[in-house]
N, C-alpha and C positions, 0 to 999 in steps of 0.2 A: 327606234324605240326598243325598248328591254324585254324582253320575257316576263321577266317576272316586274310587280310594282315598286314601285320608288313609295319611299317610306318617310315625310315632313311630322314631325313631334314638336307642336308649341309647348313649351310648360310656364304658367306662369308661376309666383308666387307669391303665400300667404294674403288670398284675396278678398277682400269684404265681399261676400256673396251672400249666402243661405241666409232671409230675414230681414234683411235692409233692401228695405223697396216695396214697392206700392200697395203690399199687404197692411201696411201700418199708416200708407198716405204719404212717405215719402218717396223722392224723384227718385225714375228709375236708373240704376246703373248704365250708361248709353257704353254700351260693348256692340260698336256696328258692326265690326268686325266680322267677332265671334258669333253672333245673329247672326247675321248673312252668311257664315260655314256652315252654323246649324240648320238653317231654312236648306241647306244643297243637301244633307245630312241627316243622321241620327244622332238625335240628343237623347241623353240619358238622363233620365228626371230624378232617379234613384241614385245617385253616383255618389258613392262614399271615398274617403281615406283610408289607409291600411292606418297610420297614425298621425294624430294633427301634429305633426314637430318636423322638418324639415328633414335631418341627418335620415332617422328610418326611414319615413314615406319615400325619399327617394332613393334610399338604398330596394326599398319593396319595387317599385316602381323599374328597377335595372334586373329584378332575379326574380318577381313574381311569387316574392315569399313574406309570410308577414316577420317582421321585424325579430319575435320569439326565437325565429327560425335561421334567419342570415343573421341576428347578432349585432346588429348596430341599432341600439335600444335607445340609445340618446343623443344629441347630437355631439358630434366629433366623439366620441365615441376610439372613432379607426379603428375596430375590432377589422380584423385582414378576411380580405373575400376568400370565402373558402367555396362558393357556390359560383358557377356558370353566369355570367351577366350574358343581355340577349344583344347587347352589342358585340359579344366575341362570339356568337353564335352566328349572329348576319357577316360577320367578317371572316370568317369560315365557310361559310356559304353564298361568299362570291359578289357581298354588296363594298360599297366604299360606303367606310361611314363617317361622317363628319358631325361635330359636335359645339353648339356657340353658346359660352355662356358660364351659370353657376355651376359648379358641381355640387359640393356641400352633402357627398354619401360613403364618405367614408375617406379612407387613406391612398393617394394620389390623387392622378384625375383623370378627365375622359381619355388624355393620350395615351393612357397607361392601359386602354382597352380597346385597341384597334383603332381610335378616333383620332384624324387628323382633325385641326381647327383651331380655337379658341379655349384654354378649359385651364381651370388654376383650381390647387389645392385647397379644399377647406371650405369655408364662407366665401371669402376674397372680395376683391375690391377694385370694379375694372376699371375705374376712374386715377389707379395708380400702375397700371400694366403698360408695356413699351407697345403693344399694337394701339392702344387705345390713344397713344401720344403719336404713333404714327398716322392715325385716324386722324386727328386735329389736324395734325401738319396738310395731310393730304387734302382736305380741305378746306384747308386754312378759316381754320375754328379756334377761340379762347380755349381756356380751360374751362368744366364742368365749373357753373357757381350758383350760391340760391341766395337770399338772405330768409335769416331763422326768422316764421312765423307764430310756432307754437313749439313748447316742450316738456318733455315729462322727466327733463333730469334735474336736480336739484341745484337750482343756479350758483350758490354757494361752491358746491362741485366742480362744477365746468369751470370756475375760473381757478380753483386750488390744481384740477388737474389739468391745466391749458388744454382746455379740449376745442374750444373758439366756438363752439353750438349753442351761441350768449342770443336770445331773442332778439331783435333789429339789429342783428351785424350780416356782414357775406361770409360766409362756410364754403369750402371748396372742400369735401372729402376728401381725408390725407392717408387716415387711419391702417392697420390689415383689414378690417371687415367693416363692411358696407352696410351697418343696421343700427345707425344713430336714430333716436328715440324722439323724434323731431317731426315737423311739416314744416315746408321752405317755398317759396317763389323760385324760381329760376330766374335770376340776369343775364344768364351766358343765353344764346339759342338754341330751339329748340332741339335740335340736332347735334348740340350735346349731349343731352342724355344717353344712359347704358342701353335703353329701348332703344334706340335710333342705331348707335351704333352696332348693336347685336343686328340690328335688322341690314344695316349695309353690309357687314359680314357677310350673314347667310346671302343676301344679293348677288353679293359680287363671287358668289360658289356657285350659285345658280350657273351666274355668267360662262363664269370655267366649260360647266358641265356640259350647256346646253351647246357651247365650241367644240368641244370636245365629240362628243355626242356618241360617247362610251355604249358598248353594248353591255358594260356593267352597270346593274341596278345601284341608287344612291339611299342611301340612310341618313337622315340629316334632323338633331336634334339641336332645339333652340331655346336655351333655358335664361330669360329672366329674371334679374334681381327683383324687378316693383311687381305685383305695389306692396312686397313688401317694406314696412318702412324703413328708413326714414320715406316719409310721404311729400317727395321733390317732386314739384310739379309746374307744367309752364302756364301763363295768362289763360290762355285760349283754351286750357281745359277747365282752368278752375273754374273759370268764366259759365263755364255749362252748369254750375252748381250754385244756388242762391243758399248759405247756410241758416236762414230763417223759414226754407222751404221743409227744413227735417222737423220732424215732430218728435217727442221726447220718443226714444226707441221704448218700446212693450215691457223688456224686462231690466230697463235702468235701473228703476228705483226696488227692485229686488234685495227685501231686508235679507234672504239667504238664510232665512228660519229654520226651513225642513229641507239645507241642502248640508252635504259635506261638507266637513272643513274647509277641505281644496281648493274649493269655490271663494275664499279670502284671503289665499295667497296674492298678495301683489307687491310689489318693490319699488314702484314710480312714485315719483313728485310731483302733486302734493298729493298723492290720492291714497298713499298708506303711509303704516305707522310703525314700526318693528313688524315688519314684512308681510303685513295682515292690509286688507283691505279698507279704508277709513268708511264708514256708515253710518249719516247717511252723505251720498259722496260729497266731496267739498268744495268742487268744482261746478259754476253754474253751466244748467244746458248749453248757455250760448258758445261757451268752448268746445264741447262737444260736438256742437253743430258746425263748428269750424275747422275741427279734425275731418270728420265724418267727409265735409268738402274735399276734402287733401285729398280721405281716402278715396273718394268715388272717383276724384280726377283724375288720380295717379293710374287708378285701375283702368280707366278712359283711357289716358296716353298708352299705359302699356297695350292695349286693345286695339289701338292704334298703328303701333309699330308693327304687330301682329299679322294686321293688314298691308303691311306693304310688301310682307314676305309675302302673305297668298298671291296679291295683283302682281308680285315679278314670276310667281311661278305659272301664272296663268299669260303671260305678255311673253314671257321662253318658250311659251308653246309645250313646260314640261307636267302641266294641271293633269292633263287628261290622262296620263299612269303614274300618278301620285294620288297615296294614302294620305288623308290628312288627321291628325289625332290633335286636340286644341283641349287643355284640361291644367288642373296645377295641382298642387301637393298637398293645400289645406287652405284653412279657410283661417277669420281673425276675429281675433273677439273684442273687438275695437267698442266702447258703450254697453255692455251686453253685461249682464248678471250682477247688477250694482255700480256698474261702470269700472269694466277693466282697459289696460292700454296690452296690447300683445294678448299672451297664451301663458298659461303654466299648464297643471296635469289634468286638469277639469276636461269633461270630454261633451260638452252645449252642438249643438246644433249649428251653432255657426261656425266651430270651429272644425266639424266631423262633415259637413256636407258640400260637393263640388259638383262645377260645372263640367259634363264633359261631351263633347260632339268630334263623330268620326264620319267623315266623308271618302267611299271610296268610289271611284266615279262607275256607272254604268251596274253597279252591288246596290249603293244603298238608293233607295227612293227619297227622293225630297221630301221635309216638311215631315220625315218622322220623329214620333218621337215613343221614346220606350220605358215602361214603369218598372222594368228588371231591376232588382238589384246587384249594382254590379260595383266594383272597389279600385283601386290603381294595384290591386294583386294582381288584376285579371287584363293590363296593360301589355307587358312582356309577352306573355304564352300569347295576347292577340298579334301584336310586332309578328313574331317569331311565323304564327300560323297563316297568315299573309304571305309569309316571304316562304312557306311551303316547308318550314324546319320547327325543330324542337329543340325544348332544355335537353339534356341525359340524365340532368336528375331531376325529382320528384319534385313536385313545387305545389303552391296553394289556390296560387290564379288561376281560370277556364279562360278559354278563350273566348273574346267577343263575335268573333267570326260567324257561324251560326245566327246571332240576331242580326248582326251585318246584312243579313242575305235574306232575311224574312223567317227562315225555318220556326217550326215550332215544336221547342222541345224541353225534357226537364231542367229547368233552372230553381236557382234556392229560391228560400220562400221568405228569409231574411239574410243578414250583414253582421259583421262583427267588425268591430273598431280597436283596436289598445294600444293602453300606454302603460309608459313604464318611469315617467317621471321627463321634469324638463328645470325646472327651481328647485323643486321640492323633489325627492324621489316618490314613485306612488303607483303601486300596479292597480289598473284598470283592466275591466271588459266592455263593453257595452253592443248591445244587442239591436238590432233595430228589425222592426218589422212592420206592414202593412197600417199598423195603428199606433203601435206600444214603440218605448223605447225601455229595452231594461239596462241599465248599467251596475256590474257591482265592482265595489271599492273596496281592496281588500284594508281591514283593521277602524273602518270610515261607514258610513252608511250610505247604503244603496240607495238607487235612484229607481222609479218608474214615470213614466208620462207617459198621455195620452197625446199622441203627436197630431191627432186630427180637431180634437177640443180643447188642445191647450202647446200650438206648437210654439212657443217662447219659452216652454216646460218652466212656467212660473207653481204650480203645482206637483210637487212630489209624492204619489201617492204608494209608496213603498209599506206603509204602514196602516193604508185603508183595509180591513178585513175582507172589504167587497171586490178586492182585485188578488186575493190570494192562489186564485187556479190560476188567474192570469202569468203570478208571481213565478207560480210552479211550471206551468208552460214554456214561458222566457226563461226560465232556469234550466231547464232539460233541455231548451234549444241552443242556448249558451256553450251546456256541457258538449255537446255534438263538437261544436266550435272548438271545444278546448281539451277535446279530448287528446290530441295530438302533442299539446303547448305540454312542457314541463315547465311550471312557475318556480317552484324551487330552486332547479339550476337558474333561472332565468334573473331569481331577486339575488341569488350567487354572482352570480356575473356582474351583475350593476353593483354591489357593494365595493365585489373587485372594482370595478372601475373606477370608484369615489376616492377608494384607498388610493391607487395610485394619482390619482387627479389631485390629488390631498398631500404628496409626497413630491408633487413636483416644486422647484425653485421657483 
């Protein structure tokens, strides 16, 4: 056994979580899994995003800094790391690190940071990678296949641009990236999917390891495409979802009166219009209730695959000095605020809040669970303080380590979220605290809710006089947050980026 802890990092992505589920009468998301890590564990009931958009949160997520700060504001982005990631930190400090899966934080990929493994540039698409063909071979599997059950691209489209994502045909993703705007059946088995085989990957590293039986600590990160979509999923999950069992979600029919603009950006078929949201939506519930299936299922299987990595690291005998960290990047705003499909720059509850549970065996007590607020800033520096090292430069995240261990000591007393655009460009803050959520928009009108009497924040009370000390409160505790930030440079740099994005062939 190693000195120091071995370090498992699930990440999933862009997950229907915060809000869908038995709060409103619909079936709960069945994540066995991730329950049963949590139940050995501490779950953090308060766990935010650094930003709902993939490119930042996980470039946050590697440096411990929000977004403002490391400079990958959007996604792809590839602004160049100028900041310590904590994987060349562990691989400096004597761990092997390995890495399976999306990268999607910026310019190269995990190999390019200590990480042997699996790891391709950009979004990517492992269902077109030569391991993943050597995967099939090896276990003499078809190729990945679904047929299209639902979609949000304009069928007109798909057939001018041969995209083959035509409802009742088979789709075999061919594409560079892996986020067709669909829900699909699986044909092929289930162990085709990218969950399965990211899960036989990390297995069969395990296997190595545990032969091996190095007196060097392991680092091993396992980053999932689902459930973000496309929402591919097999029989036996969907199966666990009846789509007549969801009830209209709380804030669907959200005329979006007293919210922001931003809130009516959308670009899917058929549910906007010149890039605005159509109101009131035009799609009956019962599609909705058939997505909503996809998504709860997909996030099922991936939960699934999940599980196989924990019960092989426990059957290696290698559980008992392994850290396990189980959490993803954001959340999805699938039905939510009028009925959107994906995310733009809107900063909702479902798409700012995540599931996160860390098990370190013999530290944490079972069955905790903690109302700290805590964010994937505060990921790395916990990695880092685990393995007994540090950034060398300054960073945003605390370490979780301390609540790990029970101590009781000062922690914030609220969260900060932003964005800086994703369709639309659009700087954001948003604040969250014990009751209140304040968000301001800059050039747009601000947000307030009351997250305990109104958490679908179908009410904006930004302009009620009787919350105005509240207004000032959340604003002073913002400025704390942002004292740091320079937005200026920050809305500089994203026009640069549009310019040249604007100039490419």
């Amino acid at each position: 056994m190693t000195e120091k802890p071995n370090i498992l990092y699930i990440l999933n992505d862009h997950q229907t979580y915060y809000g869908h589920g038995t709060s409103f009468g619909a079936p709960e998301v069945k994540t066995l899994s991730f329950d049963g890590l949590a139940r050995e564990s501490i779950e953090f009931t308060q766990a935010y995003t650094a930003c709902p958009l993939c490119g930042p949160a996980r470039r946050t997520m590697l440096t411990g800094l929000f977004p403002h700060n490391h400079k990958e504001l959007l996604n792809e982005v590839n602004y160049p790391f100028d900041h310590e990631t904590y994987l060349e930190v562990l691989g400096a400090n004597g761990y092997e690190n390995y890495y399976f899966g999306k990268w999607h934080a910026g310019p190269g990929s995990a190999h390019d940071f200590d990480c042997s493994g699996f790891s391709y540039p950009e979004f990517g698409n492992p269902y077109i990678t030569e391991e993943y063909k050597q995967y099939l071979e090896g276990k003499n599997l078809p190729q990945f296949e679904v047929e299209i059950k639902g979609s949000f691209y304009n069928p007109e489209w798909t057939v001018t641009k041969n995209l083959g994502v035509e409802v009742g045909k088979k789709y075999s993703p061919t594409s560079k990236n892996y986020d067709e705007c669909v829900a699909g059946l699986m044909t092929s088995p289930l162990e085709t999917h990218e969950a399965i085989f990211l899960a036989n990957l990390a297995i069969d590293q395990f296997k190595e390891i545990a032969i091996k039986n190095s007196e060097k600590p392991f680092n091993m990160r396992v980053d999932f495409w689902g459930p973000h979509p496309p929402y591919f999923v097999s029989k036996e999950f969907l199966d666990l979802y009846n789509p007549s069992d969801f009830p209209k979600y709380p804030n669907f029919e959200d005329d979006l009166h007293d919210k922001p603009e931003i809130y009516q950006y959308d670009m899917y078929f058929p549910i906007s219009k010149n890039g605005k949201l159509i109101r009131p939506n035009p799609l009956e519930w019962t599609e909705w209730q058939k997505f909503l299936s996809y998504a709860y299922a997909h996030a099922s299987l991936i939960d699934y695959a999940g599980g196989l990595i924990l019960k092989s690291l426990e059957e290696l005998g290698l559980a008992e000095n392994t850290i396990v960290i189980w959490t993803l990047d954001h959340g999805d705003g699938l039905a939510c605020h009028g009925g959107h499909f994906d995310k733009d720059c809107y900063m909702p509850q479902e798409l700012i809040k995540i599931p996160l549970a860390i098990r370190y065996p013999e530290i944490t007590k079972s069955n905790q669970k903690s109302d700290k607020f805590v964010s994937n800033i505060d990921i790395a520096p916990t990695i880092l303080d685990i393995a007994g090292c540090s950034f060398s430069n300054k960073i945003d995240g605390r370490s979780l380590l301390p609540l790990l261990k029970g101590k009781t000591i000062d922690w914030r007393e609220d969260i900060m979220v932003e964005m800086h655009g994703h369709k639309h460009l659009h700087l954001g803050r948003a604040l969250i605290s014990d009751k209140y959520k304040f968000i301001y928009n800059e050039r747009d009108l601000d947000e307030l809710y009351d997250l305990e009497e109104d958490p679908y924040e179908l009410n904006n009370l930004i302009n009620d006089p009787q919350y105005s000390k509240i207004i000032d409160d959340l604003e002073k505790r913002l400025k704390i947050w942002r004292e740091k930030t320079n937005d200026n440079m920050t809305k500089r740099m994203i026009r640069k980026v549009i310019k040249s994005k604007s100039n490419q062939p």
